[in-house]
N, C-alpha and C positions, 0 to 999 in steps of 0.2 A: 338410749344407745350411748354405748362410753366409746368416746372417740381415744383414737391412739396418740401417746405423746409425740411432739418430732424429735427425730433425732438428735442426739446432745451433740455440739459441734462444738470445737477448741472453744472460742470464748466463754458457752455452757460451761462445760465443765470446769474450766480456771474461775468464773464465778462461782461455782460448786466447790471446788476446793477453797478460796477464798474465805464462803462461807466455813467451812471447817477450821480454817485456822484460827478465825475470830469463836470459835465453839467456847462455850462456857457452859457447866453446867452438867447433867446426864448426857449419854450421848449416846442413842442407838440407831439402825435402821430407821424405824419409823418415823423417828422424831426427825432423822436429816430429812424424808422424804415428804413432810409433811411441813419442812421448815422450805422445803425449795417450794412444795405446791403450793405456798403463800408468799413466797417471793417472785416466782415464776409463772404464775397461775398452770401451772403442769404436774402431772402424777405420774413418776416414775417408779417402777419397780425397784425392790433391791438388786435384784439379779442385773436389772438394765444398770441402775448405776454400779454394780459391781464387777463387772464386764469390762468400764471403762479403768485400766490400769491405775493415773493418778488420783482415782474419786479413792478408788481401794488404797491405795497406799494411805493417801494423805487421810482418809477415816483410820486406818489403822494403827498410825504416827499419833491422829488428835487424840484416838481414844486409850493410846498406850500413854502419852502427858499426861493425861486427865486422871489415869488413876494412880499412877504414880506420885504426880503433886498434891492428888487429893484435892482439885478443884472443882470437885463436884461439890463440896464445901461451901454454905455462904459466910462472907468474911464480910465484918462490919469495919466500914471506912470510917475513921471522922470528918472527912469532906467530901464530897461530890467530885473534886479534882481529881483528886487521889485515887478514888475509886476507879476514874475514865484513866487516869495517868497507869494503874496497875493492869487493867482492861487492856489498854496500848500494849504494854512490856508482855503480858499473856498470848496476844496473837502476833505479835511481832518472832517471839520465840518461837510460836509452835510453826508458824511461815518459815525460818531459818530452820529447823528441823527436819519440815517437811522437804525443804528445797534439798539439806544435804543428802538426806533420804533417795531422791530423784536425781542429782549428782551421782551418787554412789550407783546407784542402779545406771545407767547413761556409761560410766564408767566402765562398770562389767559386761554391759554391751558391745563396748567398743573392747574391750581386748577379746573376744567371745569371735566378732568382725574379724580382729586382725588376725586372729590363728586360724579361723576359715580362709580367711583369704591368702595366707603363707602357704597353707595346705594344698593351695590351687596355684602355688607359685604364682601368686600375684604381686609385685613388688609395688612400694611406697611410689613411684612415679608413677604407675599406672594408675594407683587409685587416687592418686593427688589431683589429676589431669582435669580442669574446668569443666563445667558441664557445657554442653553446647549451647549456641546461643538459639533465642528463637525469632523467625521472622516474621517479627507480630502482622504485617502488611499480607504476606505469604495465605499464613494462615488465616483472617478474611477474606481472602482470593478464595480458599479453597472453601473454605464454609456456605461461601455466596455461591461459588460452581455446583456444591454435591445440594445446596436447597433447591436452584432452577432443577437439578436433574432428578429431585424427587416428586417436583411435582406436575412433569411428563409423564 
């Protein structure tokens, strides 16, 4: 019986992008999915990881550097240093890539927000306005009152 993966939760997938950024090499579907089922002991679909907006982006950031550089290429180092030093500058880039990638989208979100919200005459103080506070004490009061009254 194949049991179902768990859900990918924020940390998941920022280590799944991660992993992308440090990518060297061929890069498809399979191979990210089969590179996380060995890092993560889990098997995810493409479609599950594709679903999740940064895994898509950031695969399709690593995999547009990747052919564009031609670092699907192997390149002989004359030192071991050097090799990990160009390794570094490889995924360090495609990380600043990706991030400006996710900047830029974050970006057009938010002007996307503010012309909905002009359209609703919503002005900059309303939506500026703090969020309310919560009364963490409150809220155990009430969690402890609705369990006694679930289990009358």
């Amino acid at each position: 019986m194949i049991t179902r993966a768990k859900n990918l939760e924020d940390a998941d997938i920022q280590q799944i992008v991660e992993m992308l950024d440090g990518w060297s090499g061929p890069l498809t579907w399979e191979l990210l999915i089969a590179a996380i089922e060995k890092r993560r002991f889990m098997r995810y679909t493409r479609q599950g990881l594709h679903k999740h907006e940064r895994i898509s982006q950031a695969y399709t950031a690593r995999k547009k550097t990747l052919v564009t550089s031609g670092a699907n290429k192997e390149t002989a180092y004359k030192t071991p240093e050097l090799q990990v030093a160009h390794q570094t500058i490889d995924r360090l880039t495609a990380e600043v890539t990706r991030l400006k990638a996710e900047n830029e989208h974050l970006l057009e979100q938010f002007v996307r927000w503010a012309y909905n919200a002009k359209t609703r005459d919503l002005d900059k103080e309303f939506l500026s306005q703090p969020l309310p506070t919560v009364d963490r004490e409150l809220t155990k009061a009430l969690s402890i009152v609705r369990s006694k009254q679930r289990k009358k």
